[in-house]
C-alpha positions as CSV (number, residue, x, y, z in Angstrom):
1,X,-69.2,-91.0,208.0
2,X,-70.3,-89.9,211.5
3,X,-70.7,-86.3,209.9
4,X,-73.0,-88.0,206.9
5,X,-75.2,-89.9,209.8
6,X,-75.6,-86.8,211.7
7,X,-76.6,-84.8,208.4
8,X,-79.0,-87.7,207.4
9,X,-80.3,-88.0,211.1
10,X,-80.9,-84.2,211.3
11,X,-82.6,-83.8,207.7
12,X,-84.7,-86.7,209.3
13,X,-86.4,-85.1,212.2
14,X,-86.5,-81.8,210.7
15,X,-88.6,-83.4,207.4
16,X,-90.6,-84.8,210.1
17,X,-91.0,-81.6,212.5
18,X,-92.2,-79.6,209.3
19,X,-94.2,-82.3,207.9
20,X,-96.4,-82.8,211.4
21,X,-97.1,-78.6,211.7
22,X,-97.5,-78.1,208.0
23,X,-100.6,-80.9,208.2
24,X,-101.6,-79.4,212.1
25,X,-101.6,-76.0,210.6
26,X,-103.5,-76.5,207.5
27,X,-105.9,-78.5,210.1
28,X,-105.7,-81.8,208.5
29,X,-107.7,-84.5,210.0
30,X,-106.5,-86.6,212.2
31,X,-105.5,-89.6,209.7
32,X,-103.0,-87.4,208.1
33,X,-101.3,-86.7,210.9
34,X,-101.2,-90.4,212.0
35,X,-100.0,-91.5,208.5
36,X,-97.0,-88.7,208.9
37,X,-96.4,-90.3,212.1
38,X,-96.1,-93.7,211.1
39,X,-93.8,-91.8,208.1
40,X,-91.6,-90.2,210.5
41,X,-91.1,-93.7,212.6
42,X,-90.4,-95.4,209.7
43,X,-87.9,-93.1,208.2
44,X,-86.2,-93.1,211.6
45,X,-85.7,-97.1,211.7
46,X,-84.7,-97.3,208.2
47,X,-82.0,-95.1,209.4
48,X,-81.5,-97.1,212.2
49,X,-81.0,-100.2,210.0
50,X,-78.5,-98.2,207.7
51,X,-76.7,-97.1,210.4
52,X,-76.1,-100.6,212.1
53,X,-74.9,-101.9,209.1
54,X,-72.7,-99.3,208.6
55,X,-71.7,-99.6,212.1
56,X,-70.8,-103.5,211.2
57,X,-68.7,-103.0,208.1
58,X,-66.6,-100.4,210.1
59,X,-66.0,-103.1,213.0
60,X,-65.1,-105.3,210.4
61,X,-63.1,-103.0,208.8
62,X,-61.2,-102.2,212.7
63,X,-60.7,-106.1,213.3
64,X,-58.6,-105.9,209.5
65,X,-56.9,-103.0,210.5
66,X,-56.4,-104.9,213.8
67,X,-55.3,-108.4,212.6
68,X,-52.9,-106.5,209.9
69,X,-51.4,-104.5,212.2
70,X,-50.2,-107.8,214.3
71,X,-53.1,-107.5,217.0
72,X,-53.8,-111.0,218.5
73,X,-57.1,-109.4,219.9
74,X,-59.8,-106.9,218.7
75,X,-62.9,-105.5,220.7
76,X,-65.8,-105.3,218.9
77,X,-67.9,-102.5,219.1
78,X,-70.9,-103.0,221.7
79,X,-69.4,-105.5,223.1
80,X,-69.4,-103.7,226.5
81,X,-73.2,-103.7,226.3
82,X,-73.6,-107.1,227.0
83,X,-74.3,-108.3,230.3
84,X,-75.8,-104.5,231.8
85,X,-78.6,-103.2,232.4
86,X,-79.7,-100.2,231.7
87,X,-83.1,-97.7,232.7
88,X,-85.3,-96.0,230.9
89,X,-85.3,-92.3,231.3
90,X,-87.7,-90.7,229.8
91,X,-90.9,-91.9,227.3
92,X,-92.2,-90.1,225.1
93,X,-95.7,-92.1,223.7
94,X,-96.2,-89.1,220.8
95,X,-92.7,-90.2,218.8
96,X,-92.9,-94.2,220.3
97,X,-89.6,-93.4,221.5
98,X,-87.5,-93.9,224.6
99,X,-84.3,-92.5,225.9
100,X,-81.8,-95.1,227.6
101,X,-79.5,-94.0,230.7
102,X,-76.3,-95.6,228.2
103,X,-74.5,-94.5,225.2
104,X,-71.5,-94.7,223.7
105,X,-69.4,-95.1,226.4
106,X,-71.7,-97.8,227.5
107,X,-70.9,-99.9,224.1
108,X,-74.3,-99.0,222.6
109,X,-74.8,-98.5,219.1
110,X,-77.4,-97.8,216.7
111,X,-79.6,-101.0,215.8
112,X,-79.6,-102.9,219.3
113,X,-82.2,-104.0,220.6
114,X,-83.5,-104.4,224.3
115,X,-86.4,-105.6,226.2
116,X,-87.7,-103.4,228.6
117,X,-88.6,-104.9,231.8
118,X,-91.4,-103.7,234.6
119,X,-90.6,-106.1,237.5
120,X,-90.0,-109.3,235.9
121,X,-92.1,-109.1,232.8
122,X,-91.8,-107.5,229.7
123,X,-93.5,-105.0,228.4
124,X,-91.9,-103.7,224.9
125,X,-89.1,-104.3,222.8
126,X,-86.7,-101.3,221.6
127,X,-84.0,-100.6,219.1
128,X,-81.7,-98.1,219.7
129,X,-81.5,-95.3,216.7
130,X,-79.2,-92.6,218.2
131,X,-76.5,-92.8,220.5
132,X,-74.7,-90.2,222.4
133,X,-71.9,-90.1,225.1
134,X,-73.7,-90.7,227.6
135,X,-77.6,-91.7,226.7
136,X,-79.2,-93.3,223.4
137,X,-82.5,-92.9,221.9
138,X,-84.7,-95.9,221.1
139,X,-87.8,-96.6,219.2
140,X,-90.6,-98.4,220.3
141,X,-90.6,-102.3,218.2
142,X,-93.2,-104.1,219.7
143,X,-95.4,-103.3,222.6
144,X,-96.1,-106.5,225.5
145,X,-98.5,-105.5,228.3
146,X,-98.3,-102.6,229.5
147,X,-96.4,-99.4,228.5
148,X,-92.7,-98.4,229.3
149,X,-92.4,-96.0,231.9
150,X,-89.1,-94.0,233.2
151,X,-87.3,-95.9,235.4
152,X,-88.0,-99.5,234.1
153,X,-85.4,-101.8,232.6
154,X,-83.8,-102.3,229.7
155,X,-81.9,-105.8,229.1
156,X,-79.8,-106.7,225.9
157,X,-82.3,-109.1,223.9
158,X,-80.5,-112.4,223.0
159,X,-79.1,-112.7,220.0
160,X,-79.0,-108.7,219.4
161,X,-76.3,-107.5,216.9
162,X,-74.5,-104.8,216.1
């Protein structure tokens, strides 16, 4: 399934890349390129959202394997998450998107979300939508006051699933 997400994930950004120059080329105003935007941001979370769910049928699937195979306990997947902190890396305001300084090794997962922190108050809410070994990509939800900048934090929201 990995192979299928990646395909999915790729077709994604490349639709989008060719969709934005096509419209900047032909000198589209600047509505159309917005609209293809907002396209591109919601293709990426629907993706998201089919990849968490995908992501919880398989733990569901490793606790049966688990529980069948005479295992008195299972790990389920992002559990590691919980509790840490984590830092924004890098923003970039064009896509709405930020990249985490954890990934799979961390317990993240596609469809997480996190509140991102300057001092003590928040200023956006992110979900991841890819996940590597060692960082995961995240799309702007909601924005708070303010804008998220590299090196602010990033805290599990309550009640997050993956």
């Amino acid at each position: 399934m990995d192979v299928f997400s990646q395909c999915h994930r790729d077709w994604l950004m490349m639709a989008g890349i060719i969709l934005l120059s096509a419209v900047c080329v032909a000198g589209e105003n600047e509505s159309d390129v917005a609209r293809l935007r907002r396209q591109v941001k919601y293709l990426g979370e629907a993706l998201a959202t089919a990849e968490s769910k995908v992501d919880a049928v398989r733990a569901q699937l490793d606790r049966r394997a688990s529980m069948a195979a005479g295992c008195s306990q299972t790990v389920v997947a992002g559990d590691a998450a919980k509790g840490k902190e984590f830092r924004i890396l890098e923003v970039n305001d064009e896509l709405g998107m930020v990249i985490l300084d954890g990934g799979r090794r961390d317990g993240l997962r596609p469809g997480v979300e996190f509140a991102v922190l300057e001092k003590d108050r928040t200023v956006a809410t992110v979900r991841i939508v890819d996940v590597r070994a060692a960082v995961a990509g995240a799309v702007i939800q909601e924005m708070g006051r303010g804008i998220p900048k590299a090196r602010d934090r990033a805290v599990l929201v309550a009640g997050s699933r993956n």
